[in-house]
N, C-alpha and C positions, 0 to 999 in steps of 0.2 A: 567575470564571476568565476571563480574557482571552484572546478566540478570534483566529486567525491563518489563517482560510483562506486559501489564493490558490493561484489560476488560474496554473497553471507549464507552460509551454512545453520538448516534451521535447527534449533532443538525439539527433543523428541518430544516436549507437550506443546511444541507450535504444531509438529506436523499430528496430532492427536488433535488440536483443536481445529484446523484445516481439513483433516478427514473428515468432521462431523458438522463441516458447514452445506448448507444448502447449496448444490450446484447449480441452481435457476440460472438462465442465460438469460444477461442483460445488466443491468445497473442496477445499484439500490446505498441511499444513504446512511449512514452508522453512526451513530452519535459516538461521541468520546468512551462513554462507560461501555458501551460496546467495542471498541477498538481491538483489534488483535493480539496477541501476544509477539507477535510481528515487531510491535513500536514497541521498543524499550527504555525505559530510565524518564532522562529529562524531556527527549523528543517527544514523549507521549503526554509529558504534563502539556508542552505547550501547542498539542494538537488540538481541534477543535471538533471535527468530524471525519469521516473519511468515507470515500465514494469509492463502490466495490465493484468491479466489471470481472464479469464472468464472459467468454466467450469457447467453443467448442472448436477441440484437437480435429485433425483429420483422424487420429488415431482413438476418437471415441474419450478422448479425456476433454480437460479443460483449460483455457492460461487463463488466471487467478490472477488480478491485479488489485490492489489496496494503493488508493490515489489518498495519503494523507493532507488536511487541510491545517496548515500549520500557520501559526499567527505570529506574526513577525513585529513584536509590539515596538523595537528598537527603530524602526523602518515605517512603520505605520503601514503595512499591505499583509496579504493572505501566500502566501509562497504553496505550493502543490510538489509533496513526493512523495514516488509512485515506488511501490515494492511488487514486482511483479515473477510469477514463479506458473511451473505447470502443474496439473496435478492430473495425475496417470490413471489410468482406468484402473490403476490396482491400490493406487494412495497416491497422497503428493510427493510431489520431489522434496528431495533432504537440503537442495539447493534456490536461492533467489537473488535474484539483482534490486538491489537499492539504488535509487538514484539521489542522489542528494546535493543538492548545489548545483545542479543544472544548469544548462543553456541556453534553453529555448523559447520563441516568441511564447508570450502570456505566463512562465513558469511564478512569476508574480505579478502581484495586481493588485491597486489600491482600490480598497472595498467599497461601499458607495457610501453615501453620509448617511 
């Protein structure tokens, strides 16, 4: 499987819509019509929901992850990528890693009947 990480530079009404999310620590799921400005273009039509983990900096901030749930209709299974970024006790970072095309046990999985 042919990995595609990269280092993506946010724009300034992502890190505007990012400043104004709820930093609760822990998970929560987001259906499509909520999805971030994060997913762009086509990747976004063909996401389906996306699971949001918050967990807490040592430095009083947060790492912000958005595990998108992307449906892989070619393939028939659920494929998972995760964009994950920090966001500072003073706003979020202008920077984040996409992962896309991954490697790892479970990164797809054929969905149950």
């Amino acid at each position: 499987m042919k990995k595609n990480n990269s280092l993506m530079q946010l724009r300034k009404e992502e890190i505007t819509e990012i400043n104004g999310y709820d930093m609760k620590l822990g998970w929560r799921i987001m259906p499509k019509e909520q999805m971030p400005k994060v997913f762009r273009g086509s990747f976004k039509e063909k996401t389906d929901s996306v699971v949001t983990i918050t967990a807490q900096t040592s430095t009083g901030g947060s790492y912000l992850v958005y595990n998108a749930n992307r449906i892989d209709i070619k393939d028939k299974t659920n494929d998972i990528e995760p964009f994950g970024f920090i966001v500072h006790s003073t706003g979020a970072s202008t920077w984040g890693m996409f992962i896309h095309h991954g490697d790892w046990v479970g990164l797809t999985e054929k969905p149950p009947a």
